[in-house]
C-alpha positions in Angstrom: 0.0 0.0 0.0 2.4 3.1 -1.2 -0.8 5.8 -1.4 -2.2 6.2 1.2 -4.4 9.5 3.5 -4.4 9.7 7.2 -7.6 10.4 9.0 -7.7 11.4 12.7 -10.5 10.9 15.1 -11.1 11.9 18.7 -8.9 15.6 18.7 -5.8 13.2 17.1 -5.9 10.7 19.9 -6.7 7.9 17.1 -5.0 8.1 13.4 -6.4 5.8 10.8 -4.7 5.2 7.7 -6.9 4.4 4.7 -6.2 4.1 0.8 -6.1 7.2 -1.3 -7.7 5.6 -4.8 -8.8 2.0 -3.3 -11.9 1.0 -1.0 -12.2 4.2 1.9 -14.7 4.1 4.9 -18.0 6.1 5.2 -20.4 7.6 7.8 -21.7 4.2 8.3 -18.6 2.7 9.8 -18.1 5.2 12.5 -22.4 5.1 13.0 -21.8 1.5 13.4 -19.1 1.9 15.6 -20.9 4.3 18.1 -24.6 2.4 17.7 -23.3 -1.0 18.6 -22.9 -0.6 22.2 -20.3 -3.6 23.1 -20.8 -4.3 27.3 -17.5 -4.4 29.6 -15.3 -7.0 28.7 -17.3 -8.5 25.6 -15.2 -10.0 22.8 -16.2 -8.9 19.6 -15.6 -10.0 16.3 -16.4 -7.9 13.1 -16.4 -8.8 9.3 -14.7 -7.2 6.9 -12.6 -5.0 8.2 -11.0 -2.9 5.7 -8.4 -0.7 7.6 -9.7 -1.9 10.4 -12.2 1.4 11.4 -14.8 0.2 13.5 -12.9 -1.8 15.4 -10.3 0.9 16.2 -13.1 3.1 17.3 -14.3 0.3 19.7 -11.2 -0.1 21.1 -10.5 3.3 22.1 -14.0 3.7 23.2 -14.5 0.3 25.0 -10.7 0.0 27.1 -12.5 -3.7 28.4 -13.3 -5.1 25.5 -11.2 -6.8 22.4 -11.7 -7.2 18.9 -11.2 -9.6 16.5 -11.4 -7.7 12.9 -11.7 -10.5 9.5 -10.5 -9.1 6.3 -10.6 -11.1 3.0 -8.3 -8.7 1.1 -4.8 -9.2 1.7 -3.5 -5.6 1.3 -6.8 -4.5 3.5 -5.4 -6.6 6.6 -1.8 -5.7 6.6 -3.2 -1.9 6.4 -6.0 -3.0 8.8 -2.2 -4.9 11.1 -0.2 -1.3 10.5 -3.5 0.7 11.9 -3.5 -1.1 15.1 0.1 -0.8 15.9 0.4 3.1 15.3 -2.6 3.5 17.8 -1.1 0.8 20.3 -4.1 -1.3 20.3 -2.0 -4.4 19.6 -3.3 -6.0 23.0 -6.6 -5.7 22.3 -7.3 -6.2 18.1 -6.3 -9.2 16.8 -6.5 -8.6 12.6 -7.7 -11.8 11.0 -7.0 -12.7 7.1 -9.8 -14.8 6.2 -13.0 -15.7 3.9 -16.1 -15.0 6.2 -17.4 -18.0 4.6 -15.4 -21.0 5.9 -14.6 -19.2 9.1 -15.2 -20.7 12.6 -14.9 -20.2 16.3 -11.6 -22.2 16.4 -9.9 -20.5 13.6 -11.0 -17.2 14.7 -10.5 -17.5 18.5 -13.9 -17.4 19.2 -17.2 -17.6 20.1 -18.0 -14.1 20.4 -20.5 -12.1 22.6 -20.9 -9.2 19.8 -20.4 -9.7 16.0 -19.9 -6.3 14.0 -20.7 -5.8 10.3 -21.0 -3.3 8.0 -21.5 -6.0 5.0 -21.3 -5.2 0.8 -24.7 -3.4 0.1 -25.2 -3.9 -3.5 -26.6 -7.2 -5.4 -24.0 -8.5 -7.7 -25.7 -7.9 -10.6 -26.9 -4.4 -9.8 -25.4 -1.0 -11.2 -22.0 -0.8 -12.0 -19.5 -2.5 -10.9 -16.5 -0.5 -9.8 -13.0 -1.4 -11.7 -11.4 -0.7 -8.3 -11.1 -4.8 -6.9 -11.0 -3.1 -3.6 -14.2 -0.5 -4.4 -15.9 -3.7 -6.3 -15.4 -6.0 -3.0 -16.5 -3.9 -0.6 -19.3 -2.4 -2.2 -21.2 -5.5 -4.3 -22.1 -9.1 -2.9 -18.5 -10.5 -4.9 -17.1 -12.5 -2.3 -19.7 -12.3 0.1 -23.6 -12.4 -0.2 -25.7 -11.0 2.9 -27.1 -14.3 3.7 -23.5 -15.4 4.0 -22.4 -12.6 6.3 -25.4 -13.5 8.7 -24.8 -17.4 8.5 -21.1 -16.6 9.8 -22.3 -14.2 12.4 -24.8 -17.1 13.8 -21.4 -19.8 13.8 -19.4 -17.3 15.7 -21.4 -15.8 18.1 -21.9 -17.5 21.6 -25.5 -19.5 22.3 -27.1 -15.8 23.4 -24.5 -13.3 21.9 -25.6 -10.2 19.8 -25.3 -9.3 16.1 -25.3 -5.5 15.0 -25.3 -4.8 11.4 -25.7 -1.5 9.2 -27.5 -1.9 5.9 -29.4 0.1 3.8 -33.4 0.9 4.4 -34.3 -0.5 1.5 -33.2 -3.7 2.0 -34.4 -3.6 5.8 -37.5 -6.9 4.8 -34.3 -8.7 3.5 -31.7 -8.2 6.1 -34.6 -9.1 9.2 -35.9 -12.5 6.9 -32.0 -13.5 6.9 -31.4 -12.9 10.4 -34.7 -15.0 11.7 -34.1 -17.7 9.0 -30.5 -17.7 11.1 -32.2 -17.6 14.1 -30.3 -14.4 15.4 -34.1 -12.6 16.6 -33.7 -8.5 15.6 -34.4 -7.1 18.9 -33.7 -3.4 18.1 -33.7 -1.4 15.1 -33.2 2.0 14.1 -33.8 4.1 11.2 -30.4 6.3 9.5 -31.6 9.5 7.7 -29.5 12.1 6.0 -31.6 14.9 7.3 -34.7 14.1 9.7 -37.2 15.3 6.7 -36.2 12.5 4.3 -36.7 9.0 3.8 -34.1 7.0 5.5 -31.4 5.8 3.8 -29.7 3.3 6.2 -31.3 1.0 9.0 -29.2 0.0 12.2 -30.2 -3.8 13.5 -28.9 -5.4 16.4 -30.6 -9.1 17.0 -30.0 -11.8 19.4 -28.9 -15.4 19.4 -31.7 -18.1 20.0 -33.9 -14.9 21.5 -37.5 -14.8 21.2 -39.2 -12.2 19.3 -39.9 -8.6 20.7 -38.2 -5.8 18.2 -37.8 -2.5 19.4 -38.1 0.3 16.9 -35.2 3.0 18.2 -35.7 7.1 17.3 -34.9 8.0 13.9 -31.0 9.6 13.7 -30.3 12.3 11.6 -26.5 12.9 10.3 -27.1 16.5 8.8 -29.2 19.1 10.1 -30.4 22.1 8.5 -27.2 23.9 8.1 -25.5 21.3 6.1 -23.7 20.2 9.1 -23.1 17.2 11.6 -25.9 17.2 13.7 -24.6 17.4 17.4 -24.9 13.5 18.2 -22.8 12.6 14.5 -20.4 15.3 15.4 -20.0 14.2 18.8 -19.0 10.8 17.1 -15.8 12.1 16.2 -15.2 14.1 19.4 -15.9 12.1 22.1 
């Protein structure tokens, strides 16, 4: 990886490497980051990595708790590896190469109470398909379809551990008919909107293990407000 920006978070206390031209986080990683509320001294697993955001912003949120971050793409992990070693974290995130697919407890040192994911959004088949293999990846179901994502969550988590996934609105029916098929029960859910006055655009799910059904419909967040800016809770995101 020779081109590279550096991002900062928390007044400087957290630097985050990411690629200048290839695959680079959005909003929803650090929303995912804040929304999934980990509990003292959870171990957490999440898939697909990339340079290793969300689970750098756990980690320096949650001092009890340690992450286990999987990334398929080669050059991803040893970005995701170089990330946790400038921010010292190396005691508490473990990066994992490896294919979500054929990955279980033992080979990823779990179970796991939480497991994190901010999965591919697009079909295969729908709407261009970037020319960036990193942008392509990341972005359409290549190596890994939603269903796949879920059916690895349910292997690694323990019998009543937690799944949290972001995901767009419209595909909200599809994402909670996965997760029951899987039997991880959505329990809370909340709606993502650009500003409060339009449609949401992303959905935040968190579901439960072998749990029984009761789902809990959050209030709506808003990341801009009328001035174009953060809203207060988004800004205080990269503040706190």
């Amino acid at each position: 990886m020779t081109d590279t920006t550096t991002d900062t978070f928390f007044n400087g206390r957290l630097q985050v490497r990411q690629p200048r031209t290839g695959y680079r986080f959005s909003i929803d990683a650090v929303l995912l980051a804040h929304l999934a509320e980990p509990r003292p001294r959870d171990r957490v697993l999440e898939l697909g990595t990339g340079c290793g955001i969300v689970s750098l912003i756990l980690a320096h949120r949650m001092p009890g708790v340690r992450v286990t971050a999987v990334e398929l793409q080669a050059e991803l992990a040893e970005l995701a590896r170089e990330n946790v070693r400038r921010n010292g974290l190396e005691a508490r995130i473990a990066v994992v190469e490896a294919d979500l697919r054929t990955l279980w407890p033992k080979g990823a040192g779990g179970p796991f109470d939480l497991v994190l994911s901010n999965p591919p959004y697009r079909r295969r088949r729908s709407g261009r398909i970037n020319p960036d293999p990193q942008k392509a990846v990341a972005r359409h179901e290549i190596e890994s379809r939603l269903s796949d994502v879920i059916a690895a969550a349910r292997r690694l988590l323990t019998r009543s551990g937690r799944f949290a996934v972001i995901y767009p609105a419209e595909r909200a029916a599809e994402l909670l008919t996965e997760m029951c098929a899987a039997r991880i029960e959505p329990k809370q859910m909340r709606a993502i909107h650009s500003r409060l006055d339009a449609e949401a655009k992303l959905v935040m799910v968190e579901g439960a293990s072998g749990a029984g059904p009761a789902l809990k419909i959050g209030p709506p967040l808003a990341v801009y407000g009328d001035d174009g800016k953060y809203t207060p809770q988004v800004a205080a995101m990269f503040q706190g």
